[in-house]
DRENMAR-535843 format. One line per field, with one value per atom (N, C-alpha, C): residue in one letter; x, z, y; residue number from 1; atom name. Coordinates in steps of 0.001 Angstrom, whole numbers. Each point is the difference from the previous one (the first is absolute). Example, Ala and Ser with C-alpha at 12.3 -4.5 7.8 and 13.67 -1.06 7.14 Angstrom:
residues 2
vexke = [a,a,a,s,s,s]
xx = [13190,-890,900,-350,820,-770]
zz = [7800,0,0,-720,60,730]
yy = [-5690,1190,1200,1050,1190,1090]
tiba = [1,1,1,2,2,2]
mitor = [N,CA,C,N,CA,C]
END
This chain:
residues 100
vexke = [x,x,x,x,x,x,x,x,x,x,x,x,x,x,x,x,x,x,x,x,x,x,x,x,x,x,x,x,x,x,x,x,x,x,x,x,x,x,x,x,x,x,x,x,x,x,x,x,x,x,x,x,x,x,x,x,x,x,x,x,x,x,x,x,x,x,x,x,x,x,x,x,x,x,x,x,x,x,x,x,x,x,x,x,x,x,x,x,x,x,x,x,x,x,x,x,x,x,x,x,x,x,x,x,x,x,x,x,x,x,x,x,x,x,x,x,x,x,x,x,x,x,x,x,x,x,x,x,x,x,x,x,x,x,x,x,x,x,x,x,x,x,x,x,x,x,x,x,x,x,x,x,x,x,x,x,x,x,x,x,x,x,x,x,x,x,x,x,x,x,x,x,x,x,x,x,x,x,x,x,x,x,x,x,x,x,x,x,x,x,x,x,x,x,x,x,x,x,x,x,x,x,x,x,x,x,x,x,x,x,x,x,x,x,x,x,x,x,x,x,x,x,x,x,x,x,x,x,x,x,x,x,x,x,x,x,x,x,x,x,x,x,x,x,x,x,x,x,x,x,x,x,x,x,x,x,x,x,x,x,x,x,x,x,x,x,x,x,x,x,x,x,x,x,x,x,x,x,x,x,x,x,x,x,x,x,x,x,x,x,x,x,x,x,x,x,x,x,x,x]
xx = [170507,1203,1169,1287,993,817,780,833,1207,258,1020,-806,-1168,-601,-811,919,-1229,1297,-1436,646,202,578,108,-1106,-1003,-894,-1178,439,-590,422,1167,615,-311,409,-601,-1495,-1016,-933,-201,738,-146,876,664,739,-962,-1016,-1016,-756,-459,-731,234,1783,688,390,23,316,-1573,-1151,-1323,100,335,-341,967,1172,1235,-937,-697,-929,-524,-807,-1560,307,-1117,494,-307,-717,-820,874,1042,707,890,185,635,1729,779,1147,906,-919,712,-528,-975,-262,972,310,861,1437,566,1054,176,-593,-659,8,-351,-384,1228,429,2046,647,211,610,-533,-744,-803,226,29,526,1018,1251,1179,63,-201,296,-193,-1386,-885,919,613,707,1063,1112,1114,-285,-1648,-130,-106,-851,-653,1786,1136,1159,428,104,700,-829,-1165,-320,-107,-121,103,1495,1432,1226,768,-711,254,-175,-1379,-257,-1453,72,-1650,-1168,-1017,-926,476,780,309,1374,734,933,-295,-1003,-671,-811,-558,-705,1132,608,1427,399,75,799,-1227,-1102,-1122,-511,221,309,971,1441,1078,-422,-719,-90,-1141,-883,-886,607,741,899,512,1001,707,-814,-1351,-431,-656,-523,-423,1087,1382,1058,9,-112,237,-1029,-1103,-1437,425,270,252,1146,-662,1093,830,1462,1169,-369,513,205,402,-434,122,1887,790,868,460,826,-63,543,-152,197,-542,-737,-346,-259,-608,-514,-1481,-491,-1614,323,1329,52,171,557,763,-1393,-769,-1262,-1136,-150,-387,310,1682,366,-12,77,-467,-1183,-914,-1721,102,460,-134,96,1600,593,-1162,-690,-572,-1490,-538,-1315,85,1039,1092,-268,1135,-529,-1036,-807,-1344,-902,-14,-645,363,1472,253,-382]
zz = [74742,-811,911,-293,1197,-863,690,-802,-584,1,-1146,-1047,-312,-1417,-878,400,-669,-1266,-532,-1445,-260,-1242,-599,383,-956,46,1274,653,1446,856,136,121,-360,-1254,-627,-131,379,258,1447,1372,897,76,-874,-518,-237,-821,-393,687,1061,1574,597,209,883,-494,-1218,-773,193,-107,-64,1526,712,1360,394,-117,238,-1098,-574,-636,371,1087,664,312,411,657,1758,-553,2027,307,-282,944,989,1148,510,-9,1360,-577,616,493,499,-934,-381,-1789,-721,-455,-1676,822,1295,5,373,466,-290,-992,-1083,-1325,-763,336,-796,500,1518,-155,-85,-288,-972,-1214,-769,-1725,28,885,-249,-89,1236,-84,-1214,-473,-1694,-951,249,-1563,163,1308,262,-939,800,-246,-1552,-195,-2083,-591,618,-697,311,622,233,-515,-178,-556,-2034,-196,-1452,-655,1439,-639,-118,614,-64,-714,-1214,-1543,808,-421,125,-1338,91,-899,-1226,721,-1240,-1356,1337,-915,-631,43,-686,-1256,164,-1361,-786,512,-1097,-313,557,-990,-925,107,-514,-1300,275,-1116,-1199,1050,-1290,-890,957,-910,-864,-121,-859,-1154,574,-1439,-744,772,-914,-723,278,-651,-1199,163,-1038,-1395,748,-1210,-450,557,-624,-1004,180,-937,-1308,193,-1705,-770,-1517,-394,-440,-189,-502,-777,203,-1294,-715,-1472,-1286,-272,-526,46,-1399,-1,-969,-1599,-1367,-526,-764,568,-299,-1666,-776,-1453,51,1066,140,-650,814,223,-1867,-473,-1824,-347,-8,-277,-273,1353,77,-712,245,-1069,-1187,-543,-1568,-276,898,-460,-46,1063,149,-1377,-152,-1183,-1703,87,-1044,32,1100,123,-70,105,-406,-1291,-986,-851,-758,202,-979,321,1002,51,-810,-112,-1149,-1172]
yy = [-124671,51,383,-847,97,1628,-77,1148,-80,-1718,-22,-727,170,-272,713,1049,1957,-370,223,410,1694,223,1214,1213,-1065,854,613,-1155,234,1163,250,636,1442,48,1293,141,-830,582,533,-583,577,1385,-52,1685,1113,-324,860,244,-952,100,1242,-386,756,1579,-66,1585,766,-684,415,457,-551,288,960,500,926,1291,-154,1343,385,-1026,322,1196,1489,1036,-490,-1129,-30,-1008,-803,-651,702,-170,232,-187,822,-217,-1444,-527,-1210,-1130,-81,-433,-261,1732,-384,-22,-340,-238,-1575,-606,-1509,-111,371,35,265,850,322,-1233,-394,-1060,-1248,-830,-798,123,1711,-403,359,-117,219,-1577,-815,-1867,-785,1080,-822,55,1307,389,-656,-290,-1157,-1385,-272,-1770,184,912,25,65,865,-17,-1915,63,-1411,-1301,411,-1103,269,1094,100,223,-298,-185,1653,952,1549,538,-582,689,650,1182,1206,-814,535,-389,1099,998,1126,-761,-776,-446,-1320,-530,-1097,776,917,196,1235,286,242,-1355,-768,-1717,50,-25,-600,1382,813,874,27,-509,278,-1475,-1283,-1201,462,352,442,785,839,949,-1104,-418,-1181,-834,-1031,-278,937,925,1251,-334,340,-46,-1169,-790,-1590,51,510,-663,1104,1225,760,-418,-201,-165,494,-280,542,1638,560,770,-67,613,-259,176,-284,339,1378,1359,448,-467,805,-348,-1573,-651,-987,-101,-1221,422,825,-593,1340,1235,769,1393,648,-1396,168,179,-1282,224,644,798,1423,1287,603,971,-454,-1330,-275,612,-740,679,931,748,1410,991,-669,686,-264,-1119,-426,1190,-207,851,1253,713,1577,-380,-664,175,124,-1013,96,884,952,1065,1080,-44,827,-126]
tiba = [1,1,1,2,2,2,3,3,3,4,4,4,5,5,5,6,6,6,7,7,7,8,8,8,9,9,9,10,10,10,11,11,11,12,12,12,13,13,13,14,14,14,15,15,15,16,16,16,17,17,17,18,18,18,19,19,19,20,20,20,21,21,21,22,22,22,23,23,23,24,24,24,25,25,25,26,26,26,27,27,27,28,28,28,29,29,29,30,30,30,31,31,31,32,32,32,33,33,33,34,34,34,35,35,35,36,36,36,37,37,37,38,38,38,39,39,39,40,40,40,41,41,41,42,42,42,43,43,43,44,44,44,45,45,45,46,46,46,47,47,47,48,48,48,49,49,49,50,50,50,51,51,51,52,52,52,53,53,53,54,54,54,55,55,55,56,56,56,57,57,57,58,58,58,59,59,59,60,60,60,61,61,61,62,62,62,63,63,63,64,64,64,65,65,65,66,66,66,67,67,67,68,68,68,69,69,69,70,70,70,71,71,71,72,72,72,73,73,73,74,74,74,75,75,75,76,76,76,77,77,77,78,78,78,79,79,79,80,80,80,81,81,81,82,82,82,83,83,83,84,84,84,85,85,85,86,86,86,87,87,87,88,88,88,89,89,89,90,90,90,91,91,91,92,92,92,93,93,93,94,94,94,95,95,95,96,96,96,97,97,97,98,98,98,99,99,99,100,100,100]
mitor = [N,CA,C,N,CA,C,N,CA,C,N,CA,C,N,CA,C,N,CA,C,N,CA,C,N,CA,C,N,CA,C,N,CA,C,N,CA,C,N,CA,C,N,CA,C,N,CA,C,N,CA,C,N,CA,C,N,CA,C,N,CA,C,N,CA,C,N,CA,C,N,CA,C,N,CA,C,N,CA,C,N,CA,C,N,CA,C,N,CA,C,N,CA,C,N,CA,C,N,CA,C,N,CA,C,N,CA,C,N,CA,C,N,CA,C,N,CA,C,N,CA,C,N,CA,C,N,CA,C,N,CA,C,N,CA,C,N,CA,C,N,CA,C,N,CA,C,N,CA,C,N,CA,C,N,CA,C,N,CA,C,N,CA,C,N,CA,C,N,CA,C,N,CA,C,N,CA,C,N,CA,C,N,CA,C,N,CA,C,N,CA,C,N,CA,C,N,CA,C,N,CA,C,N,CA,C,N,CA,C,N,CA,C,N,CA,C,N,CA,C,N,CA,C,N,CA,C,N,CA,C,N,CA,C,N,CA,C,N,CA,C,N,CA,C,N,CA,C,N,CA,C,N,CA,C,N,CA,C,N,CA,C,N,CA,C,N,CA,C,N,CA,C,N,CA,C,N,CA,C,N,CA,C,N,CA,C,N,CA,C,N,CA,C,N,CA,C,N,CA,C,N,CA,C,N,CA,C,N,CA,C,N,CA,C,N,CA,C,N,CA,C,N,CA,C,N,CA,C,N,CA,C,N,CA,C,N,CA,C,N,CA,C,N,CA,C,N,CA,C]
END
C-alpha cells in the first residue's frame, strides 16, 4: 500500500499501534520518540484527509442528527384548551354529582 492511498481508518488503526506502544513500560526511549513523531505525521494526514473534523466532532454531528430525528418522529403536542379538556371537566362535574 503506497501512502497516498491510506484511508481513514488505516490510519487510525496505526494510531492505536502507536498509542499501545508509547504505554509499553519496556520500550525504550528512542522508541516512543520515533513513535511521537510518527503520531504527530498520522494525526496531520488523518486531519487532512477527514477535512480537519476529529472523530469527536463527527459523532457530535451524528448525535445532534439523531436528536433531531427523535423530534421529528413525536408528535405535536396536544394543544390547550382543546374540546377534550370541556369534555373532561363536564364528566368530571357529572360524576361529582351523582355521588352525591
Amino acid at each position: 500500500m503506497s501512502e497516498n492511498d491510506w484511508s481513514a481508518e488505516t490510519i487510525r488503526r496505526k494510531l492505536r499501534a502507536i498509542a499501545s506502544l508509547l504505554t509499553d513500560p519496556a520500550a525504550t526511549e528512542h522508541e516512543k520518540a520515533n513513535a511521537r513523531a510518527l503520531k504527530n505525521r498520522l494525526e496531520s494526514r488523518l486531519r487532512s484527509e477527514t477535512g480537519g473534523k476529529t472523530s469527536a466532532d463527527m459523532l457530535f454531528r451524528l448525535g445532534r442528527a439523531v436528536r433531531d430525528v427523535k423530534q421529528a418522529m413525536q408528535p405535536p403536542p396536544a394543544p390547550k384548551g382543546d374540546w377534550t379538556d370541556h369534555a373532561f371537566r363536564l364528566g368530571r362535574l357529572i360524576r361529582r354529582g351523582l355521588k352525591k
